[in-house]
N, C-alpha and C positions, 0 to 999 in steps of 0.2 A: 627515304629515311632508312638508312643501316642500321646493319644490327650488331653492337657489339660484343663480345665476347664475356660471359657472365664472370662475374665474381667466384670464386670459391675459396673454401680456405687453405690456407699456403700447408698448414703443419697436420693437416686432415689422413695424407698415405702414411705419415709417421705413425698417426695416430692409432691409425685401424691396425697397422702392422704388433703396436704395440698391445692394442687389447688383444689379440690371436695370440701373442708369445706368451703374456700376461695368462692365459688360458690353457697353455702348454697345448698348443691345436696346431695340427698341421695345416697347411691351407689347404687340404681335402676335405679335413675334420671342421674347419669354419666351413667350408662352404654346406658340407651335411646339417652343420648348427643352424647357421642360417637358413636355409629351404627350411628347416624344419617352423621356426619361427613365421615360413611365409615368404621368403624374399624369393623374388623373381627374378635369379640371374644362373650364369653359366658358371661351371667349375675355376677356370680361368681368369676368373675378372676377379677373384681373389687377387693376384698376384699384381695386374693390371691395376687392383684401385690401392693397393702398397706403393706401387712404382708413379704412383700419380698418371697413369698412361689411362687412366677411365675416373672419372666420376661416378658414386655409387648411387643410385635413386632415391628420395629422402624415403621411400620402405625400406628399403636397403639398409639405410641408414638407421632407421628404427628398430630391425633388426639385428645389427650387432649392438647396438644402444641394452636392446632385450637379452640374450646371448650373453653380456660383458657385465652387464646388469652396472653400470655407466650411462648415468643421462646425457642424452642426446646432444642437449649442448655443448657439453666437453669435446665433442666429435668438431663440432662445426663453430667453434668461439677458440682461434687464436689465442686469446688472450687468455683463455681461463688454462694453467696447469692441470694437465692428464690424472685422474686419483688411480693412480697406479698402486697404493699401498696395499698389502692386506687388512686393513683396519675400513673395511666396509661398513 
């Protein structure tokens, strides 16, 4: 039995790239954000999980979820539009 290649969601490196702009953060400054929140990754997989060349870990993911203060499903639901607005 193989093993296929997972699922993930297509609009996800749009996504995260767009909460980091949305925050006026360099991807130095996300990556500071996030460790600080707890996430367990390298300086560089900032740019890596914008470019879709990495998948982020669902902490990871909780982490800009926390950071962007944007729940989490918007990160990982396709279908739901980004709440980009400032009317939080």
């Amino acid at each position: 039995m193989g093993r296929s290649k997972a699922e993930y969601p297509k609009r996800l490196p749009l996504k995260l790239k767009a909460s980091r702009i949305k925050l006026n953060l360099t991807q130095e400054k996300m990556y500071e954000a996030l460790k600080e929140e707890g996430a367990s990754l390298y300086p560089g997989y900032i740019s890596l999980y914008e470019l879709g060349e990495r998948l982020p870990s669902l902490l990871v993911l909780l982490a800009y979820s926390r950071v962007s203060q944007i729940p989490m499903e918007y990160f990982v639901d396709d279908n739901l539009e980004f709440p980009l607005s400032d009317n939080k």
